[in-house]
C-alpha positions as CSV (number, residue, x, y, z in Angstrom):
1,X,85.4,101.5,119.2
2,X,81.9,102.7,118.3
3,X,80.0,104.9,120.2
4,X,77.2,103.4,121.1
5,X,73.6,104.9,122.0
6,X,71.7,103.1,125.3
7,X,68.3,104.1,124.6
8,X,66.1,102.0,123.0
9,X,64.1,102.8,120.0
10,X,60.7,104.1,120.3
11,X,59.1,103.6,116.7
12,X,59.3,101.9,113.4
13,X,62.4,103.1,111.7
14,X,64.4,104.5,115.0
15,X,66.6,101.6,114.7
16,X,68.3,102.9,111.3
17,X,68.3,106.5,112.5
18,X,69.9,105.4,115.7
19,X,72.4,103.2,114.0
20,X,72.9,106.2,111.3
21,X,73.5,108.9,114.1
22,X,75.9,106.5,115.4
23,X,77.8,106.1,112.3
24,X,77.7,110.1,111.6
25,X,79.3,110.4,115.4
26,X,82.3,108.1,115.4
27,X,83.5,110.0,112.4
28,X,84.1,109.2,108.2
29,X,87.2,107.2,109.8
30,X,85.0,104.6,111.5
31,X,86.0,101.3,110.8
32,X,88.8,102.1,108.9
33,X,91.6,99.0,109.6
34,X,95.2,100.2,110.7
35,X,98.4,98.3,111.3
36,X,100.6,99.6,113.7
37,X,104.1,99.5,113.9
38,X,105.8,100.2,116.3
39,X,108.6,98.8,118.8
40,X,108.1,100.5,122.1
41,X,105.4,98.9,123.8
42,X,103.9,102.1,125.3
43,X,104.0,104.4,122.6
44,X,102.3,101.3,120.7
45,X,99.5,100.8,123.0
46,X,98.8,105.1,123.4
47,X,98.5,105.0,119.6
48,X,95.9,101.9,119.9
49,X,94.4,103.7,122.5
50,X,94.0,106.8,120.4
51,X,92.7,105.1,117.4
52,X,90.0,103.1,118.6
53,X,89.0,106.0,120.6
54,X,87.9,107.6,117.2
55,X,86.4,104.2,116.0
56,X,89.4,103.2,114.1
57,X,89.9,99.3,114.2
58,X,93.7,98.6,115.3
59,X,94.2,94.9,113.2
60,X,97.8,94.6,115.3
61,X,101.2,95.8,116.3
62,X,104.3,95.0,114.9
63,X,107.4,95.6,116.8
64,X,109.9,94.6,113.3
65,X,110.1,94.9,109.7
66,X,109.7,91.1,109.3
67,X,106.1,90.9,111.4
68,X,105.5,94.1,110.0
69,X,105.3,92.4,106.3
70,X,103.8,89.4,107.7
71,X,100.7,91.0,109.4
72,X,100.2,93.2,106.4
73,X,100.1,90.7,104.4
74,X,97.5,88.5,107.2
75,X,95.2,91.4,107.9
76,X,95.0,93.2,104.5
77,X,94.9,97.0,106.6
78,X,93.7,100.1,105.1
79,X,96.7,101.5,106.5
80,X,99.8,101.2,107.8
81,X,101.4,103.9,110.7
82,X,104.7,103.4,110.5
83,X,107.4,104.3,112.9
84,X,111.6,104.2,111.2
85,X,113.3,103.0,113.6
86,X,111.8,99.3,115.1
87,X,113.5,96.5,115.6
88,X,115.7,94.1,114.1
89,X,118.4,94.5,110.8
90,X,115.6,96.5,108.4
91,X,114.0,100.0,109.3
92,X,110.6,101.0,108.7
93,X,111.6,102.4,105.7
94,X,112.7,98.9,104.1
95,X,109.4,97.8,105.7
96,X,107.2,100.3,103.8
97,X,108.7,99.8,100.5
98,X,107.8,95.8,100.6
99,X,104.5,96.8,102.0
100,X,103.9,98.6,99.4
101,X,105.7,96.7,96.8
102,X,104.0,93.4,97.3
103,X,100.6,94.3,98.7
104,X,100.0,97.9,97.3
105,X,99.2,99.7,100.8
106,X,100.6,102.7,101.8
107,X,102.0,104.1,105.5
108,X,101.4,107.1,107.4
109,X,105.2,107.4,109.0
110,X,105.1,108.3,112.8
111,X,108.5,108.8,113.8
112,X,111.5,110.7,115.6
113,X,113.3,110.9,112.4
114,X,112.4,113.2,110.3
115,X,115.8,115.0,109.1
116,X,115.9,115.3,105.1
117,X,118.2,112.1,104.4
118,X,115.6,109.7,106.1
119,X,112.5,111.9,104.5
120,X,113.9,111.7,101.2
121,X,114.9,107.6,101.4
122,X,111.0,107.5,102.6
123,X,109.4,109.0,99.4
124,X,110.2,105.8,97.6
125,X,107.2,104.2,99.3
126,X,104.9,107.1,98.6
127,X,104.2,108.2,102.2
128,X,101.1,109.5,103.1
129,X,102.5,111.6,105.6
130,X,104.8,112.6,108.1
131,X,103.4,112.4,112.0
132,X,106.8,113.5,113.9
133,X,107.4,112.3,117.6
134,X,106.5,113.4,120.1
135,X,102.6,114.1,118.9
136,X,99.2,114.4,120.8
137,X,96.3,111.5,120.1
138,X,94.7,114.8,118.2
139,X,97.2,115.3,116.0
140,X,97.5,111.7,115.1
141,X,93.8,111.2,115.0
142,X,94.0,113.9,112.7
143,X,97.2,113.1,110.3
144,X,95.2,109.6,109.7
145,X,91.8,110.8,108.9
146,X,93.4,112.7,106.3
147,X,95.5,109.9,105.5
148,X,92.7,107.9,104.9
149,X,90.9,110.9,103.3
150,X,93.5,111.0,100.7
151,X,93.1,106.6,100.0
152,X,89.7,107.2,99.2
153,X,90.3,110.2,96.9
């Protein structure tokens, strides 16, 4: 989601400062591409919500490790938010290592488990973070912009 100015230009050139101001406003995240996954529909949809509400583009939810590797693989994201446990036999943990195995991208986990067992089976595919449940859209808005801020360093 863009923000988006209503006014019309009144001179030569006002259409590339308006479009520039624009770009300035939704952020240095703007138009970044983020796979979601996540298995409980709401929590899903709030972090969509929360996203494109910075001007993040949400390419798709994935509720399993399987779709998970699938729609990375389809939509090519910038990133990947990743919760641990989703549905199905593998964890988001075997997710993110074939993510990042056969496509190179790295994940931004969000999840409830965060003790040191699971955070230290997570290093293996190079986290990019750690966004622990329950979070506000701030705080998550926040962990990916420097998530993202860290890709393009």
């Amino acid at each position: 989601m863009t923000l988006q100015s209503f006014a019309p230009p009144s001179g030569p050139g006002d259409a590339d400062k308006a479009a520039a101001s624009e770009e300035v406003v939704a952020g240095p995240t703007s138009r970044a591409r983020i796979l979601v996954v996540e298995d409980e529909w709401l929590v899903a949809c709030d972090i969509e919500a929360a996203l494109e509400a910075d001007g993040l583009d949400v390419v798709g939810i994935a509720s399993s490790a399987d779709e998970a590797v699938r729609m990375a693989e389809v939509h090519g994201p910038d990133l990947v938010l990743m919760d641990i446990r989703i549905r199905g036999r593998r964890d988001g943990i075997d997710a993110a290592l074939e993510i990042s195995r056969r496509l190179g991208l790295r994940c931004l986990f969000v999840s409830a488990n965060h003790d040191p067992g699971t955070r230290e089976r997570a290093q293996a595919a190079r986290p990019l973070g750690w966004v622990p449940k329950p979070f506000s859209a701030s705080q998550l808005v926040s962990a990916v912009g420097d998530a993202l801020q860290s890709l393009r360093s």
